[in-house]
Every structure is written in structure tokens, then in C-alpha cells.
C-alpha positions, 0 to 999 in steps of 0.5 A: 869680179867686182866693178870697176872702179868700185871698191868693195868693203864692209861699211861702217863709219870707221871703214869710211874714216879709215880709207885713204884718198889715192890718186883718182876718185875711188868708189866705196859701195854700200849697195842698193845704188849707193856709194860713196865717191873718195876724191884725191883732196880727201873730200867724200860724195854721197852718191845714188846711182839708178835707173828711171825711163830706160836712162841711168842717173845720179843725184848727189845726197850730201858730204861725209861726214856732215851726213852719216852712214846712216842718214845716207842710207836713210835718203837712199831707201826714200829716193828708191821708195819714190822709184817704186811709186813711179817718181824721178828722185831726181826731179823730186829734188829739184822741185824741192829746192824750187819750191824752197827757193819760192818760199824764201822768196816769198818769206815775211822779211821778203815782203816786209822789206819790198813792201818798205820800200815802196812805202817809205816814200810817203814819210819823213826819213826819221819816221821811215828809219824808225819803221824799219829798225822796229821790223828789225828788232821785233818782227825779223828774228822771229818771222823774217824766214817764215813763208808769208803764207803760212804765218798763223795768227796764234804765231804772229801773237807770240811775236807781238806777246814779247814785245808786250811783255816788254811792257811797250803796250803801244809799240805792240799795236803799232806794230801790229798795224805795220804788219797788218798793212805788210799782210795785205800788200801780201795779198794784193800780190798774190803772196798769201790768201788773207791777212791774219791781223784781223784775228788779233785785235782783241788778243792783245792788251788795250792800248793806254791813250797817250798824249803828249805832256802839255799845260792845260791850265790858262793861267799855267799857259800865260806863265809858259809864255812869260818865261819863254819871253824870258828864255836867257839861252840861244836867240834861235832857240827862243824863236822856236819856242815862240813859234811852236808856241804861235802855229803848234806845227809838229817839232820835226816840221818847225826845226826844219823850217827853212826861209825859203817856204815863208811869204811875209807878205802874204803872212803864209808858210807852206811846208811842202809834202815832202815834210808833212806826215801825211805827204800833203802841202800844209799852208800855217796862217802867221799871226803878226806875233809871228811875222815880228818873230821872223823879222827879228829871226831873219838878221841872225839867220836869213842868210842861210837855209834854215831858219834854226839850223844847227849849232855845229854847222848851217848846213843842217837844223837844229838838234830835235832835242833843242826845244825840249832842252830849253823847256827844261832849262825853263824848269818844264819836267818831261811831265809837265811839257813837251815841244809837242805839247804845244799842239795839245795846250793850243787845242785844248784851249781853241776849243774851250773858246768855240773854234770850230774843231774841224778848223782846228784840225786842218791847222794841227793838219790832222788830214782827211784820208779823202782825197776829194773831202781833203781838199773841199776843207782846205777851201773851206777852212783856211780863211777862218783859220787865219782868223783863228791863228792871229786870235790865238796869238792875241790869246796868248798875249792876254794870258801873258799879261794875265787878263781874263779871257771869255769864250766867244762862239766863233762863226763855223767859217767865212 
């Protein structure tokens, strides 16, 4: 007599295609525990049926036909070998998927993403963006899935090859940086054992030392200067180049510039850490040069927040294309000159004139990592700063009228 509820037939795919749904769930056996359970709405369980510790239980190995008689068998014999070496298939299971669930966890997008996130705070939103969409575009689709454990240094170098292979040979040191800071957040919280970066530094190609395009040249410098101050576009526009020109302060930090972060009178502007690179207050020295620009500047745009806001509405600065524009309207190729180039050209040339270079790197805010260093140069620097910065304008002021310029040993500090 066979089972109850059991149908007996002789198995095979077609068999299993040929029967038809009744009107209660109907058993298809195949023996050794397995069978197939037919519900009314046509959808086909495979089952495993057995007995572990005196109690009978039942684990699920999938649907028909996604898994094939075949395959069904196949999970069947390994549940019943796993109950002839003493294991619960059933529990085997569900650590499985536990342990499954711990690796997506604990995946490289996983840790990349929560690592982000507590990151991102440090940067400004633009740079912060950037990071992100770079993750996104090179590193996810490759290494997003895989357990952040288990990533080789010769797996991550074929990720990093193709953006090589790009020919973006500064961009894969980047971003070999962004994931040797995501490893070690990793490690710190008990995600994986070490940091598989380290093994890569010499693996890559070397990166090529970029700057930004920028004049040199003094006599080039006092041109530069005469046709700024010749600049036949927007007013605004003007000002941003002879305030790039006068404090060389990074593009996006000058065209974000608002009214509310200057002192006249003290000839200051303190851009505050939100807006700094390195997420530290900057103070700029003004020169008189650029207390004259500002003054000019405040009839035309005082009355808002920004001191160059956008052309299509107040509420936002100008485009980080508009003094790059007006350089090339200017004649400057991308070749020639940059926004950014004004940190460069001025220096270049602050130092061809003896300032101290630890007094020209606090003004280009290059910070100390030391928090401790960090502040003992801020004291020590900002008062021969403010002597460099009005030097350097009345620099720029000579080169324009084209007199000659000797360099001058200046004192260390003051």
C-alpha cells in the first residue's frame, strides 16, 4: 500500500512536467526522504524529509524547475551524507545562510559606504561627491560583493589595472589611497585582518607629478595682471581674478567667498573649516590692493551673501567654470593658465624672492597634520604673512608697470 498522500511514479522530468495540480498539495516521491510536494496553484517543492535526535524534520531544496531532478537528488545525497557524519542538514542550512548574511554584511560596498559616511563630513560636498561616484564607477561593480576579508592584493590590482588601462594613471593612485584608508577602517573594526594596499605600491605604474597650468615667468605674470585689469566681461568676474590673483586661495574657497567671512578693518578673511580642504579655519592677511577690490566689489554685490554669486540667481556663487572661462576669453589656453594657477605662479615666485617656505605654505593652507605643530605655526606665521601678502601685491604691482624686481632675503618671521 503505498503512503498516504504519497504518489508513487516512476521519476523523471517529464513525469514531473506531465502532472497535474489536484485540488490538495499531492506528494511525488523519489525516495531516500525526497519528494516533490504539487500545490494547487501549480508551483512544485522540493522537499527532504528525515529524521535527526529521535525527531522527524523537513528542509526546503528549492523549486521545480529552477532546480532540476537532478540537482534535487544531488542536495539530497549531501543532506543524508552530512546525517551519516552526525550533522543536522537542517541547522547546517541555517548557518550557512547565517554565514552568508555576515559576509554581505561585511562586503567591500558595505564597508566602503559605511566608511563614507563617517568620513565625508570632513570634505567639501563637491570633493565628498566625487569620492563617491569614483567608488561607484571603478571599485563597486567589481569588488562591491566581495567579503572585505577575503579580497587578495593580486584581486584588488586587477580592479586598479583597468582604470590604468584607462590611461588615468593618477586616478588609480588615488584610488588606490581611497581603498587603503577603507581596508584599515576594516581592521580597526574587526572586518578583516590587514590592509592589502601595502602590498601594492610598487605594482602600479608611478604616477606622473601634475601641476596646475600656471605662468612662471615675471614678465608673463605683469601681462597677466595688465589684461586682467583690462578684463572687458562681468565686474564680478573681474574681481575673482584679481582676488585669485592677490590671496591665491583655492577656486572653490574664492567663488564661495561670502561678505560675512571679511573684516576691513582688520584686513582679515577667515574662511571657516567647513569650507577648508583640510576642515581647519584659514585666516587670508588682505593686502590694500584687495581691501580696494572689496570696496569696489561691495556697491555691486554687498547686499547679498556672496561676494560673487551666481549669474542666474543670488542665492547660489558663481559657476567653478567662470574664471576659468574668463582666462580663456583673456586669450590663457588650459595649457597656459588655470584658476588654480594662481597658487602656483605666486609660489614660484614668493619664493624666487626669499619668503620663508613655511610661511608660504601656511598662506597656500597646506596644513600640518600635527594638530599641536598645526597651531604653534599658525602663531608663528600669520604676522609675517601679512607682511608677505601686501609684498606680494605690491609685487604684482611692479610687474604690471613692468619694473624690475630684486630678490630680497626676507626675515624667517616677526
Amino acid at each position: 500500500m503505498p503512503q498516504r498522500g504519497v504518489t508513487p511514479m516512476p521519476f523523471s522530468d517529464a513525469a514531473i512536467r506531465n502532472a497535474k495540480a489536484g485540488p490538495r498539495p499531492t506528494k511525488l516521491s523519489d525516495g531516500g526522504g525526497l519528494f516533490l510536494l504539487l500545490n494547487p496553484n501549480g508551483s512544485r517543492w522540493w522537499r527532504f524529509k528525515y529524521r535527526f535526535g529521535g525527531k522527524e524534520k523537513l528542509i526546503s531544496l528549492g523549486t521545480y524547475p529552477d532546480v532540476p531532478l537532478k540537482d534535487a537528488r544531488e542536495r539530497r545525497d549531501d543532506a543524508r551524507r552530512k546525517l551519516a557524519a552526525g550533522y543536522d542538514p537542517g541547522e547546517a542550512r541555517k548557518a550557512q545562510k547565517t554565514a552568508a548574511a555576515d559576509r554581505a554584511a561585511n562586503s567591500f560596498e558595505v564597508v566602503a559606504r559605511e566608511w563614507f559616511g563617517l568620513t565625508k563630513e570632513k570634505w567639501e560636498s563637491e570633493y565628498a561627491d566625487l569620492v563617491l561616484h569614483r567608488l561607484e564607477r571603478d571599485m563597486f561593480p567589481w569588488l562591491g560583493g566581495r567579503p572585505i576579508a577575503e579580497i587578495t592584493p593580486l584581486e584588488l590590482l586587477t580592479v586598479l589595472r583597468r582604470i590604468e588601462q584607462r590611461g588615468a594613471i593618477d586616478l588609480t593612485h588615488r584610488a588606490l589611497q581611497k581603498c587603503g584608508q577603507i581596508f584599515r577602517y576594516a581592521v580597526v573594526t574587526r572586518r578583516a585582518t590587514r590592509d592589502p594596499t601595502t602590498d601594492l605600491r610598487d605594482a602600479l605604474k608611478p604616477a606622473q607629478k601634475r601641476h596646475h597650468a600656471s605662468i612662471q615667468d615675471p614678465k608673463a605674470v605683469g601681462e597677466l595682471v595688465r589684461a586682467i585689469r583690462d578684463y572687458m566681461g562681468a565686474f564680478e568676474t573681474r574681481c575673482a581674478l584679481l582676488l585669485g590673483m592677490l590671496t591665491f586661495v583655492r577656486p572653490g574657497e574664492l567663488r564661495k567667498a561670502e561678505w560675512s567671512e571679511f573684516d576691513c578693518e582688520q584686513a582679515e578673511w577667515r574662511i571657516p573649516a567647513s569650507r577648508m580642504k583640510m576642515k581647519e579655519q584659514h585666516i587670508v592677511p588682505l593686502s590694500t590692493q584687495s581691501l580696494a577690490v572689496l570696496k569696489e566689489l561691495r556697491s555691486v554685490t554687498g547686499h547679498g551673501r556672496y561676494l560673487f554669486p551666481s549669474i542666474r540667481t543670488s542665492t547660489r556663487p558663481m559657476s567653478e567654470n567662470t574664471v576659468n572661462a574668463a582666462l580663456r576669453r583673456l586669450g590663457y589656453t588650459r595649457e597656459e593658465m588655470t584658476g588654480h594657477g594662481f597658487r602656483s605662479t605666486a609660489s614660484t615666485l614668493l619664493n624666487e624672492l626669499g619668503w620663508p617656505s613655511d610661511a608660504i605654505e601656511r598662506q597656500l593652507s597646506h596644513g600640518e597634520r600635527d594638530e599641536v605643530r598645526g597651531a604653534y605655526n599658525f602663531a608663528e606665521y600669520l604676522a609675517v604673512r601679512r607682511k608677505m601678502i601686501q609684498a606680494w601685491a605690491d609685487h604684482l604691482d611692479a610687474l604690471e608697470r613692468g619694473a624690475r624686481v630684486v630678490r630680497t632675503q626676507f626675515p624667517r618671521a616677526s
